[in-house]
C-alpha positions as CSV (number, residue, x, y, z in Angstrom):
1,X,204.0,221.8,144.3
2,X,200.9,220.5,146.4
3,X,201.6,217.4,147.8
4,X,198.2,214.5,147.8
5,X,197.1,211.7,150.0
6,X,196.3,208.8,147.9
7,X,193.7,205.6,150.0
8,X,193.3,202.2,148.8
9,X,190.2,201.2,150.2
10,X,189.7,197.9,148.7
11,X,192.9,195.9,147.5
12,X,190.9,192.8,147.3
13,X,191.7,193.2,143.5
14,X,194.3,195.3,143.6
15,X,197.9,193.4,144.3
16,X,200.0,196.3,143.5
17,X,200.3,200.0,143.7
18,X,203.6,202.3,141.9
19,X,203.4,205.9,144.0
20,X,203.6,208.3,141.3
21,X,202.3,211.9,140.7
22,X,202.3,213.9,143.7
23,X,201.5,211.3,146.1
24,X,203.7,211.1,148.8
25,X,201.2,209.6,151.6
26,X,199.3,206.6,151.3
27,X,196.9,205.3,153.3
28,X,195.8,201.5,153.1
29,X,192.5,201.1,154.6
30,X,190.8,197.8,154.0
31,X,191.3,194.9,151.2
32,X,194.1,191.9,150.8
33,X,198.0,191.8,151.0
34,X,199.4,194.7,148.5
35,X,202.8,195.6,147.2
36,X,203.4,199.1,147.5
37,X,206.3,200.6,144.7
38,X,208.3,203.7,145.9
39,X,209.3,205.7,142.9
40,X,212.5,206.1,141.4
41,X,214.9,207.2,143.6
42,X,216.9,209.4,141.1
43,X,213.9,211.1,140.6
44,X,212.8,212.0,144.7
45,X,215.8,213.3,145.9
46,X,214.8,215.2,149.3
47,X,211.2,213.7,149.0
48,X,209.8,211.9,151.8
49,X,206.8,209.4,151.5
50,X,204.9,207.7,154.1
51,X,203.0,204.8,153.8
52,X,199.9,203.7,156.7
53,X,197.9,200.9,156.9
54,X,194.8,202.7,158.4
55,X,192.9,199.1,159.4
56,X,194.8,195.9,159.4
57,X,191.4,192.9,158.6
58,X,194.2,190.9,157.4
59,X,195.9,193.2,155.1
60,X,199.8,193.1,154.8
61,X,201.6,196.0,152.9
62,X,205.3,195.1,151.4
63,X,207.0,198.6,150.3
64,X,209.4,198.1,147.9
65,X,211.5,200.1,145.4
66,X,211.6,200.6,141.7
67,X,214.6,198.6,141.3
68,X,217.1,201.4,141.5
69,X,218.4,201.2,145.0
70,X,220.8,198.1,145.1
71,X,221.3,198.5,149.1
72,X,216.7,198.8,149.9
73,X,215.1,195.7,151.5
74,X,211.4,195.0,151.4
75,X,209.7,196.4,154.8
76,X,206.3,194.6,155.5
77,X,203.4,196.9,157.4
78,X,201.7,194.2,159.3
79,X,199.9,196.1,161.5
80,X,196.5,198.7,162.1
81,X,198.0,201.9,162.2
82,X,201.6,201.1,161.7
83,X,203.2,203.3,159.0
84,X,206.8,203.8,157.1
85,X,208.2,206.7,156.3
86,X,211.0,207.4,153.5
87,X,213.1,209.9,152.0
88,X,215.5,209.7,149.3
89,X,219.0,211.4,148.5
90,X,218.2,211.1,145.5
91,X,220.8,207.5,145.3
92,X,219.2,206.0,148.2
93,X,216.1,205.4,149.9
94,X,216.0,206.0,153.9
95,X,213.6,204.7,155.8
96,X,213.5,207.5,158.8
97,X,210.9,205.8,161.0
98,X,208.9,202.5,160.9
99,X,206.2,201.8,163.5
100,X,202.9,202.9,165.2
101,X,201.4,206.4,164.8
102,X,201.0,207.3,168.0
């Protein structure tokens, strides 16, 4: 399986985004607040995802999850070049690091 790098380079229109496919980076690049949706956790297990807000211009990204994970809060990428990354157990989402790419 080839994993894909997905960009949203104008969310001015665009107030949502569901990961799907074989996306497992995104990169947010310009445009107005999004919601990110991780996919199904029962269907990731041992997949990990990262999301990266390439260039903040006011942008905020709130990753969320399909509604499958009673225990996941919300995490809110505020910041240019701050990025999450998750993996799932397949019952679970994990957020394994949250922060600035170095």
């Amino acid at each position: 399986m080839r994993e894909t790098v997905a960009y949203i380079t104008s969310s001015a229109s665009l107030a949502a985004y569901t990961i799907t496919g074989l996306v497992r980076h995104l990169m947010v690049t310009t445009g107005g607040a999004i919601t990110i949706t991780l996919p199904a956790v029962s269907e990731c297990a041992g997949e990990i995802f990262t999301v990266y807000l390439d260039s903040d211009g006011g942008t905020d990204i709130t990753i969320t999850d399909a509604g499958d994970d009673p225990d996941f809060t919300d995490i809110t990428i505020a910041d240019e070049d701050h990025f999450s990354v998750f993996i799932s157990n397949g019952v679970r989402w994990m957020y394994i690091q949250t922060g600035a790419a170095a």
